[in-house]
C-alpha positions in Angstrom: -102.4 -33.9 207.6 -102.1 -35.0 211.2 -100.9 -38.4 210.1 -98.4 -36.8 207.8 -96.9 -34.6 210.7 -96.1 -37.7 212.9 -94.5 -39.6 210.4 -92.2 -37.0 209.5 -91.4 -36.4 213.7 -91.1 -40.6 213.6 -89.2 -40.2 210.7 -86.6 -37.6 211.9 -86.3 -39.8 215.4 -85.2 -42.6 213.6 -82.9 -40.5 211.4 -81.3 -39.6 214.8 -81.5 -43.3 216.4 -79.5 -44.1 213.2 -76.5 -41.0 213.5 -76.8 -42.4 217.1 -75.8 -46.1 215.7 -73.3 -45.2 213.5 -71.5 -43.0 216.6 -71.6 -46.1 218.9 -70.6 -48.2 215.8 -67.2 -46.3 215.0 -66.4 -46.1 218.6 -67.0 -49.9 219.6 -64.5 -50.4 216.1 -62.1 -47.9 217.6 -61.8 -49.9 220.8 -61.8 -53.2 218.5 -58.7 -52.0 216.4 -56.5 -54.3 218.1 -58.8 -57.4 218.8 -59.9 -60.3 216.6 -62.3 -58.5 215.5 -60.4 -55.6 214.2 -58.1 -58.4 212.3 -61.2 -60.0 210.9 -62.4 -57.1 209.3 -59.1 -56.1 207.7 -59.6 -59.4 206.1 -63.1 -58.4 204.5 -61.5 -55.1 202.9 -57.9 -56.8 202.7 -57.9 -55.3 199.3 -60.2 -53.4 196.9 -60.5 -56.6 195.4 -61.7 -58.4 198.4 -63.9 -54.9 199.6 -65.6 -54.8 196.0 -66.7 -58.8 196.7 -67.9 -58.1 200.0 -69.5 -55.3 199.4 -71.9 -57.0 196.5 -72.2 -59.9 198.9 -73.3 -57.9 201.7 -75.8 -56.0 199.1 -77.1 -59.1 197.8 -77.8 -60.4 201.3 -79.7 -57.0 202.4 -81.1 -56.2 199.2 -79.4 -52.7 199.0 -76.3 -50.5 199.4 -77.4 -48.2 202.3 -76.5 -50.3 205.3 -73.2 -52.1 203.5 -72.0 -48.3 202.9 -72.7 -47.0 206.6 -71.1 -50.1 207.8 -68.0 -49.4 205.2 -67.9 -45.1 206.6 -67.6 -47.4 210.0 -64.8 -48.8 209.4 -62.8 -46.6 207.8 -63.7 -43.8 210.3 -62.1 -46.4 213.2 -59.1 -46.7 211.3 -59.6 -50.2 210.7 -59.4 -50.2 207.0 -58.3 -47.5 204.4 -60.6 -45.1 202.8 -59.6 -46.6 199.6 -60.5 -49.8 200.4 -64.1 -48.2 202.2 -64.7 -46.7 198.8 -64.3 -49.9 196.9 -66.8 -51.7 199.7 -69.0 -48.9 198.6 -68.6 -49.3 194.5 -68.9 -53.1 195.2 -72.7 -52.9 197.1 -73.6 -50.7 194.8 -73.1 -52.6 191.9 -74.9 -55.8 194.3 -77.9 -54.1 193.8 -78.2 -54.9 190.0 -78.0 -58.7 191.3 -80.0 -58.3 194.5 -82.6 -56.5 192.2 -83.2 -59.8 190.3 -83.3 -61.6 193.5 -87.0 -63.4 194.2 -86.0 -63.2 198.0 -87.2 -60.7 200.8 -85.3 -59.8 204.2 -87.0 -58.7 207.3 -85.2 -56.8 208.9 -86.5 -56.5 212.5 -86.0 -60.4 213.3 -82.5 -59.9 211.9 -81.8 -57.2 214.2 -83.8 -59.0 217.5 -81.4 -62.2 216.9 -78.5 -59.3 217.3 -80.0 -57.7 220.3 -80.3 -61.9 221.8 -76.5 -62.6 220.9 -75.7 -59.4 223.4 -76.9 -61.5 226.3 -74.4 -63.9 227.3 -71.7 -61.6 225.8 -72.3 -58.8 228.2 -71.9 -61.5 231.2 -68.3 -62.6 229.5 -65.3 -62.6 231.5 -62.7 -61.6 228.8 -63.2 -57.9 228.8 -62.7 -58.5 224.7 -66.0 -60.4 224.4 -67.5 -57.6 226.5 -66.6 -54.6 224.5 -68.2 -56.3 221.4 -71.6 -55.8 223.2 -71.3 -52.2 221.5 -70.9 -53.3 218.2 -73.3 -56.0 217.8 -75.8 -53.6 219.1 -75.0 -50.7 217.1 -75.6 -53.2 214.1 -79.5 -53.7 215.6 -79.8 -50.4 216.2 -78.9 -49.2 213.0 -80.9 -51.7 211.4 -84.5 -50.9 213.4 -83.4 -47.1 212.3 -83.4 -48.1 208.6 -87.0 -50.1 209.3 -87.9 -47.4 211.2 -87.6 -44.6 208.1 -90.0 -46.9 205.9 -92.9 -44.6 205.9 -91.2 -41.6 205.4 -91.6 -42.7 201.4 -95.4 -43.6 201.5 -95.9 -39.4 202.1 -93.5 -38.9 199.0 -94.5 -41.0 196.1 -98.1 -40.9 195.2 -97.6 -37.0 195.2 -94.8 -36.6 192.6 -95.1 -37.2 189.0 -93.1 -35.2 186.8 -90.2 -36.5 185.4 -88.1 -34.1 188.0 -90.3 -34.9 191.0 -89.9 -38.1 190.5 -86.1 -38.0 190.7 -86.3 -36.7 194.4 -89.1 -39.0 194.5 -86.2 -41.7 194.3 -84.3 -40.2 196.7 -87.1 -40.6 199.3 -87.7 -44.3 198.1 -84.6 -45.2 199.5 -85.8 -44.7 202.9 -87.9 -47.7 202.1 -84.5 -49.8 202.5 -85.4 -51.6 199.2 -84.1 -49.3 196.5 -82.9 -52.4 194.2 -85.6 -55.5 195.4 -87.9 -56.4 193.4 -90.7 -54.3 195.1 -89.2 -51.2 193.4 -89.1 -52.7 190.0 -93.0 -53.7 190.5 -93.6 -50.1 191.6 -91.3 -48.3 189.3 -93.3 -50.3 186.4 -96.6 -48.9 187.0 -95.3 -45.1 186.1 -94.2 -44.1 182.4 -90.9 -45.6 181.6 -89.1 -42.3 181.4 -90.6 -41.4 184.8 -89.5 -44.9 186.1 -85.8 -44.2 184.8 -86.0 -40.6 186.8 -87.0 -42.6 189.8 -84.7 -45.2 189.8 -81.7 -42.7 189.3 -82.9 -40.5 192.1 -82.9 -43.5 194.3 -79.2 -43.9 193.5 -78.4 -40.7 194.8 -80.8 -41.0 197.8 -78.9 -43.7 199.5 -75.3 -42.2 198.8 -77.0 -38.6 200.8 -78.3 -41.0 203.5 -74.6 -42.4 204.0 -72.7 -39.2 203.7 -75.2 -37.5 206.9 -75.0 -40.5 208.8 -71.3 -40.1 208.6 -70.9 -36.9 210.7 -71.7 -39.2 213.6 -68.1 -40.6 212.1 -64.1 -39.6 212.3 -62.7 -37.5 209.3 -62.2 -40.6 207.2 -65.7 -41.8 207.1 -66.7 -38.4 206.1 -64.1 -38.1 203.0 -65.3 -41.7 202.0 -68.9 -40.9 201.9 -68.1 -37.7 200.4 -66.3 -39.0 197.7 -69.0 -41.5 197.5 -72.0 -39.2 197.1 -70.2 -36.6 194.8 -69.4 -39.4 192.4 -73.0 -41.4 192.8 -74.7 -37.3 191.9 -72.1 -36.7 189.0 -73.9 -40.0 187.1 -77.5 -39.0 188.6 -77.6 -35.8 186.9 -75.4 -37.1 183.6 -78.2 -40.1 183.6 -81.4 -37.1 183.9 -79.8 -35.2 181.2 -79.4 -37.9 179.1 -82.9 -39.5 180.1 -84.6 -39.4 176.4 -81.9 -41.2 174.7 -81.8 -43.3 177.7 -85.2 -44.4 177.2 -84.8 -44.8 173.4 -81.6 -47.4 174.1 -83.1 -49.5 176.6 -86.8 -49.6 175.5 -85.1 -51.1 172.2 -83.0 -53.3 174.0 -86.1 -54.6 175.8 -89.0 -56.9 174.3 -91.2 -55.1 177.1 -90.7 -52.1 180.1 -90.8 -54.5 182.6 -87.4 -56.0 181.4 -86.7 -52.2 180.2 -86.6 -50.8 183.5 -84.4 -53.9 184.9 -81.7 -53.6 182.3 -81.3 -49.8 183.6 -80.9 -50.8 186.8 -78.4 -52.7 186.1 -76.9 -50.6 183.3 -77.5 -47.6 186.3 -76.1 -49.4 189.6 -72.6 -50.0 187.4 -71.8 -47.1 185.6 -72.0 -46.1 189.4 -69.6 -48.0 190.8 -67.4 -47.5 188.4 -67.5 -43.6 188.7 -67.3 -44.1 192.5 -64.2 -46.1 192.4 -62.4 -44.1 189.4 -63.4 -40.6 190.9 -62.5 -41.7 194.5 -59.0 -39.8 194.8 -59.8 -36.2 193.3 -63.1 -36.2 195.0 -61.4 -37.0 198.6 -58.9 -34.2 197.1 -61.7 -31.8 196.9 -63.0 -32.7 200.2 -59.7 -32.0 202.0 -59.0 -28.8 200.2 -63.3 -27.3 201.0 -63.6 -28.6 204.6 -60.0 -29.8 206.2 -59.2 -26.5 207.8 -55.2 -25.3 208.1 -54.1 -24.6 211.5 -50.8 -24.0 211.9 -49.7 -25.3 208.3 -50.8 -28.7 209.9 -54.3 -30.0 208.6 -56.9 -31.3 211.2 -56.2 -34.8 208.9 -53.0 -35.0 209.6 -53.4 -34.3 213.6 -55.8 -36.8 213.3 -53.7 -39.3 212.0 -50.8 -38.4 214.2 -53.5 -39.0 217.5 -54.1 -42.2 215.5 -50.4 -42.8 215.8 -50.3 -41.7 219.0 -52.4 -44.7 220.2 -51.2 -47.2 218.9 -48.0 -46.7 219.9 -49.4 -46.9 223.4 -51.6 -50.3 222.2 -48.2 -51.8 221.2 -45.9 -51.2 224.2 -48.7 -52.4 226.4 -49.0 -55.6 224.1 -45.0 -56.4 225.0 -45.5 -55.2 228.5 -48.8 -57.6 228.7 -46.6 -60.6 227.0 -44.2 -60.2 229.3 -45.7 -60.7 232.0 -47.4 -63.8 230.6 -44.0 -65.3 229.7 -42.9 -64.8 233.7 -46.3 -66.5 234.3 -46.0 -68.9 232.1 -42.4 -70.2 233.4 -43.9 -70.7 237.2 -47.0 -72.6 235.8 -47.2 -76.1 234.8 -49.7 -75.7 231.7 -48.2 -73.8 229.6 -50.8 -74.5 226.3 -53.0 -71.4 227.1 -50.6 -69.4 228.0 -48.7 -70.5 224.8 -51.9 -69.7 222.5 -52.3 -65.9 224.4 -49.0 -64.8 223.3 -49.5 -66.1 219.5 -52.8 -64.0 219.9 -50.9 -61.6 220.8 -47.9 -61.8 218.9 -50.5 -61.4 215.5 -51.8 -57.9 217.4 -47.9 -56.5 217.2 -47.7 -57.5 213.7 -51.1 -55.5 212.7 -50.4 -53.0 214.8 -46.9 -52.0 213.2 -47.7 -52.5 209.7 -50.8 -50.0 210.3 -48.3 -47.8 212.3 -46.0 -48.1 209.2 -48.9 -47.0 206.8 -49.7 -44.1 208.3 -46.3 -42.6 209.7 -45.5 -42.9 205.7 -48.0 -40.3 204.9 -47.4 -37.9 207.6 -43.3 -38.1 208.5 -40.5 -37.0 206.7 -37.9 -39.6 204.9 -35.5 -39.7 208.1 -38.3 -39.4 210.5 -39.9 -42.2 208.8 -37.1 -44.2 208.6 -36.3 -44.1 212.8 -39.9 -45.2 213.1 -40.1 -47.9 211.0 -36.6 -49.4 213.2 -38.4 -48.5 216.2 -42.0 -50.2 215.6 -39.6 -53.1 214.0 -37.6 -53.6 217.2 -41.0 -54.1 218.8 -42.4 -56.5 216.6 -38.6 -58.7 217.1 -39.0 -58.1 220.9 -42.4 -59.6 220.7 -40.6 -62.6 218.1 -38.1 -63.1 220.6 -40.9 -64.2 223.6 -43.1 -66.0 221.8 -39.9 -67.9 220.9 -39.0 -68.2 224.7 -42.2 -69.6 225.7 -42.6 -72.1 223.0 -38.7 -73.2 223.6 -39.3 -73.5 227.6 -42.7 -75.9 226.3 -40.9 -77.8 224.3 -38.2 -78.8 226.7 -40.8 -79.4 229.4 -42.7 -82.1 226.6 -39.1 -83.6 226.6 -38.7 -83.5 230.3 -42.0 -84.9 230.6 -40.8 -87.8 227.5 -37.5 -88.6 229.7 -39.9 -89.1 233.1 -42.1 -91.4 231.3 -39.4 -93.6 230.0 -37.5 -93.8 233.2 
């Protein structure tokens, strides 16, 4: 009993350390939006298309759904990529499991997360201020990943005491604490119960991770919280279709199956798809719902759309201090005689003021009116020509100075 007591009290630490991880996470991404590393992550969710692939690759590589999903309610709660686009992510690890599942491969994930905590090292001793400020997300990734490692034992208290069909449905929503819903360790475990047990199990573990990612995201903006809402409504929907269906379930795939090892295989994958799917179709009504039980009305303005007005708020402020910052390296750049770095700064710089007004453009469309939106959209593109228009200086005054330098050495 004793033993029991201090792993739930090691258990509920680690559930903190990770609400903890996913705080410092969002915030380092907020402070990121503008950098390289904000860009580079728009890549990964460019499109649902894109988000759906990494998502399954990032599933395949961790051998589950829960740490690719509290990385996608992230994102989207920095504002870096759209909740659409989170939501995909989500559908896409989700699906990975059904590969990662057949996978004969195991990752540890404490030496991943101590070669995260070594790369911190000569980052924090950078002097670009950018490098710096990445310190908090690289560790928020370790962090979140000894949190994870950390919840293991919470299932060994779980399992071996639940064995009805409906106990062992919540039984799967403790597994997932284990971190290894879809490897292979779950098939091998999930085989030595009655199949239709095994099926309750599996489903349960579904829903498990999807409730893991929707509490961690209260440590997250208003936009993680719709995703994983969305995400978790849609993942229990299918749970609870799949229980009351489970007989005819286990009719289908035990004749589908020569044996219930391959049985209970085919319904994870059979499972981990119909999931996605209902994640990705049901996205839009369920963030609906979400905004009409918990956004309250305040003024007739919602706290979403304040939120996305502070959003705009900022980077307005990120953008003039990008032309004032270029500016100032142009004047530099014309009393210097190596003009190359100073040349590759502004293009850096240059590609912020392009992200930075077509995200401003985004979101002024869902929260202006057609006139409003229309005066915006000028000013934010006078900004990006402004920014044009001195990257265009600087590389004109270091192309004449290559043909003064031409004219010197032929003379």
């Amino acid at each position: 009993m004793t033993e029991i007591i201090i792993t739930i009290i090691k258990a509920a630490g680690a559930a903190g350390i990770l609400l903890c991880s996913i705080k410092l996470l969002t915030d380092g991404l907020r402070k990121a939006n503008d950098s390289r590393t904000g860009n580079a992550l728009r890549l990964f969710a460019a499109n649902k298309s894109i988000a759906v692939f990494m998502g399954i690759v990032l599933s395949i590589l961790m051998q589950s759904s829960l740490a690719p999903s509290l990385i996608a309610v992230a994102i989207t709660g920095a504002g870096i990529i759209a909740p659409a686009n989170a939501i995909a992510m989500i559908a896409g690890s989700v699906a990975g499991e059904s590969i990662a599942a057949l996978s004969s491969f195991t990752v540890s994930l404490i030496p991943a997360s101590s070669v995260l905590g070594v790369i911190t090292i000569p980052l924090l001793f950078s002097k670009k201020s950018r490098r710096r400020e990445s310190v908090s997300l690289v560790l928020a990734i370790a962090i979140m990943l000894i949190s994870i490692t950390l919840l293991q034992p919470a299932q060994k208290i779980a399992l071996p005491n639940l064995q009805s069909i409906l106990l062992s449905f919540f039984s799967g929503i403790l597994s997932v604490l284990s971190f290894s819903r879809s490897a292979i360790s779950s098939v091998l475990a999930a085989m030595e119960t009655p199949v239709l047990q095994a099926i309750a199990e599996i489903t349960g573990s579904a829903l498990g991770t999807m409730l893991i990612v929707f509490a961690a995201s209260f440590a997250s903006a208003e936009n993680g919280r719709r995703t994983a809402f969305s995400s978790v409504t849609a993942t229990a929907i299918i749970s609870f279709l799949f229980i009351l269906l489970i007989k005819p379930f286990e009719n289908l795939i035990l004749s589908m199956a020569e044996r219930e090892e391959s049985a209970l295989t085919l319904f994870m994958i059979i499972q981990s798809f119909v999931t996605a799917i209902a994640i990705a179709v049901l996205s839009k009504p369920l963030q609906n719902v979400y905004d009409r039980l918990f956004t309250k009305k305040e003024d007739g303005e919602s706290l979403n759309a304040k939120e996305t007005l502070t959003s705009i708020n900022n980077n307005e402020t990120r953008l003039a201090a990008i032309i004032t910052e270029m500016f100032a390296e142009l004047s530099a750049l014309f009393s210097e005689e190596n003009t190359k770095e100073r040349i590759a700064l502004l293009r850096e710089e240059k590609s912020y003021t392009d992200n930075l007004a077509v995200n401003l453009i985004a979101s002024r469309s869902s929260s202006l009116s057609g006139e409003e939106l229309g005066n915006a959209v000028r000013k934010t593109e006078s900004a990006r020509d402004i920014a044009s228009a001195i990257l265009s200086l600087a590389l004109l005054e270091e192309k004449r100075r290559e043909q003064h330098v031409a004219i010197s050495d032929e003379e």
